[in-house]
N, C-alpha and C positions, 0 to 999 in steps of 0.2 A: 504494500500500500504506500504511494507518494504521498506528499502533504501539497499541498498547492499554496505557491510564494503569494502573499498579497501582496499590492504595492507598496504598502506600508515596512513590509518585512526587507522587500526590496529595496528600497530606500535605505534604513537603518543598515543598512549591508553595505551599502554604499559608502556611506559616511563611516563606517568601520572600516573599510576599505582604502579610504585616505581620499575619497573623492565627495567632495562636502557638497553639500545643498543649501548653500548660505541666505538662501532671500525664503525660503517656504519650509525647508527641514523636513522630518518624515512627515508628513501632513495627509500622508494618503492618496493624494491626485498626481493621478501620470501628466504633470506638465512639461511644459518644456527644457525645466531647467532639471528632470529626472532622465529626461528623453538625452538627453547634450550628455549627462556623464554616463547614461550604459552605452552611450555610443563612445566616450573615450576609454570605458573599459574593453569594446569589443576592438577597437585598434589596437589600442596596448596587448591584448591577447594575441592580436595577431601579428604582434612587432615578437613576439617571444615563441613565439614557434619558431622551434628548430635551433633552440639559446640549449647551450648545454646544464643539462639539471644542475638543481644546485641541492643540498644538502636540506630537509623540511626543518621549521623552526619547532622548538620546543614546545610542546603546549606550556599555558600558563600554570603553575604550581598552586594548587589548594593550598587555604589558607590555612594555620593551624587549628586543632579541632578546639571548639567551645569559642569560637570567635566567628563569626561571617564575613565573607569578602564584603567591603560597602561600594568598593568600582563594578559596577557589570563587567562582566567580561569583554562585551563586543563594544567596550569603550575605549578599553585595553590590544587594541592592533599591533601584528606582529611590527617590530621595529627594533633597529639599537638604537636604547636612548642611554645619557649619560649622565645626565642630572637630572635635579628634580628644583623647579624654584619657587618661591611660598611667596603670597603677596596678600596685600587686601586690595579692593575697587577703589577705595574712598568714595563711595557710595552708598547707597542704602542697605537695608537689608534682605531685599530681594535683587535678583538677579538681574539687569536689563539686557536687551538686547545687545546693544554694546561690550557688554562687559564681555556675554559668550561671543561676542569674534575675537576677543584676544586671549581669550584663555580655556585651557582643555577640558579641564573642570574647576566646578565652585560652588560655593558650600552657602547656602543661606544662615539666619542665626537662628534658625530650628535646627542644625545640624544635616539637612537635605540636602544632597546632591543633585546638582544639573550638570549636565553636560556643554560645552562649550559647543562653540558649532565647528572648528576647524577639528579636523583627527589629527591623534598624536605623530602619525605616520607621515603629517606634511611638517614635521618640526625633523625628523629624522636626517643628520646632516647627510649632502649641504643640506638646507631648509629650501623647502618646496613652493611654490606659489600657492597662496592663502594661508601661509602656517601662522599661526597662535602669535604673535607679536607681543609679547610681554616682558620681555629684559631688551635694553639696549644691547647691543652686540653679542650677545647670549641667547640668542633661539636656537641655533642649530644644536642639535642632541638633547634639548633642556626640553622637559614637561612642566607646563603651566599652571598651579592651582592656585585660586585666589579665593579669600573669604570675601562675603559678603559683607562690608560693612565701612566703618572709619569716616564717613561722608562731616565734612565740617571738622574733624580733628584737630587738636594743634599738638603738634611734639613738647614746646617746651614757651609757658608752664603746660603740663600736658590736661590736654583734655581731649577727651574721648568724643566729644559732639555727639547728634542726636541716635548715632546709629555703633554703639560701643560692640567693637569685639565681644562672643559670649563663650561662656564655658563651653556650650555646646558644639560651639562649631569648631575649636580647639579641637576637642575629644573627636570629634569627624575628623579634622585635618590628621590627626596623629595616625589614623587609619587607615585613611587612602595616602597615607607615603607608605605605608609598611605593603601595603596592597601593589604601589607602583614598583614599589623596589622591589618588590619578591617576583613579580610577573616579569620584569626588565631587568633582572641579576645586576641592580644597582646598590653597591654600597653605602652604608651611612656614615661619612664625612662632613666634616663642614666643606669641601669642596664638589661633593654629591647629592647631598641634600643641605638646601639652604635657602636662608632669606634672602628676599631683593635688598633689604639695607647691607645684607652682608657680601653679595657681590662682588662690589668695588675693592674691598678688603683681601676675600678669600679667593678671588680668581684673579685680580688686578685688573676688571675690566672697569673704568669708569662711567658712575652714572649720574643720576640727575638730584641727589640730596633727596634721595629714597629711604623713608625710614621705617618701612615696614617690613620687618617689625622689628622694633628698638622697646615700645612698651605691650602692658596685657592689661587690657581695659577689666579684664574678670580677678586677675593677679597685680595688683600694682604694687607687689614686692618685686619682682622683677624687670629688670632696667639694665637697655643696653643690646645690641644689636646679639652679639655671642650670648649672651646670656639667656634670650630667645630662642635663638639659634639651639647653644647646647639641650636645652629642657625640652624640645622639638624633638631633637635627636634623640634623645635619654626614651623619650614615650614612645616614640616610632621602633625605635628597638626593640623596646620591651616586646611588642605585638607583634614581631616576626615572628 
């Protein structure tokens, strides 16, 4: 017995696939802008006829037991990615349209994941046309998560404005790093997994007086870009 693809399933496959539907997303209607990428999927198929196989990729590794994966799977496309880099919107605390063209996933302050609208797979270096644009000079091989929140902020005196980092979406963010790193055999480094504030520090790439995250609207004992950083790292560990 076959299963019969909807569009909609078609779609979502698509955009797993690295080939995004940026103005409509799985929306379910065979428009034109679904019609244009199964047509560059049927070229590229047929550019790879007669390419010498290559070796299949690994499936992605279950999570450990008594934990659940929080990334879907078909969010998670096959790629080598290198890093992982953590951000907030300086936005609200739901998602906009906006926000998912530049980042792969993000986290509302219920702790809810959406998905960005570019695939991981157009960030895979070099970096692809439409990939997730969210570090200066640091897309290629990097995956993008951004919380939902920080809109109106100030650093210093710091205040949180109307839409404060929450515990919740911490405890999510810790989660789908341990999820990104386990499916992409990426280590946890401050040069692997890391803040936008910590960037310019840990890899020497200079950026724009990015400070997130330097404070924890939910934690304001902690202060300082590394010190974000490592307590990220410490909890994503733990949940490998």
């Amino acid at each position: 017995m076959t299963m019969k693809m909807t569009v909609q399933s078609l779609q979502r496959r698509l955009i797993a696939l690295g080939y995004p539907l940026p103005k409509f997303g799985a929306d379910g209607d065979f428009g034109d802008e679904t019609g244009v990428a199964v047509s560059k999927v049927l070229d590229d198929l047929e550019r790879l006829r007669g390419a010498k196989p290559v070796e299949a990729s690994k499936p992605a590794p279950l999570a450990p037991s008594g934990r659940k994966s929080e990334v879907p799977a078909e969010w998670m496309p096959d790629a080598k990615m290198e890093r992982i880099i953590l951000h907030w919107t300086a936005g609200a605390h739901k998602a906009s349209e906006f926000d998912r063209g530049h980042y792969h996933i993000l986290i509302e302050d219920d702790g809810k994941l959406i998905r960005g609208l570019p695939s991981i797979k157009l960030n895979e270096a070099p970096a692809k046309k439409g990939y997730a644009a969210h570090t200066l000079g640091a897309n290629s091989g990097s995956i993008g998560v951004s919380l939902c929140c920080m809109g109106g902020a100030n650093e210093a005196p710091f205040d949180p404005g109307k839409y404060p980092m929450t515990g919740a979406q911490w405890n999510a963010l810790t989660s789908v790093v341990a999820d990104l790193c386990r499916r992409y055999s990426i280590p946890v480094t401050d040069k692997t997994v890391l803040s936008h504030a910590e960037v310019q520090n840990n890899l020497g790439i200079q950026q724009r007086g990015k400070w997130d995250f330097t404070r924890l609207a939910f934690d304001p004992s902690v202060k300082g870009a590394k010190a974000c950083g490592d307590k990220l790292r410490a909890e994503a560990k733990a949940k490998l």
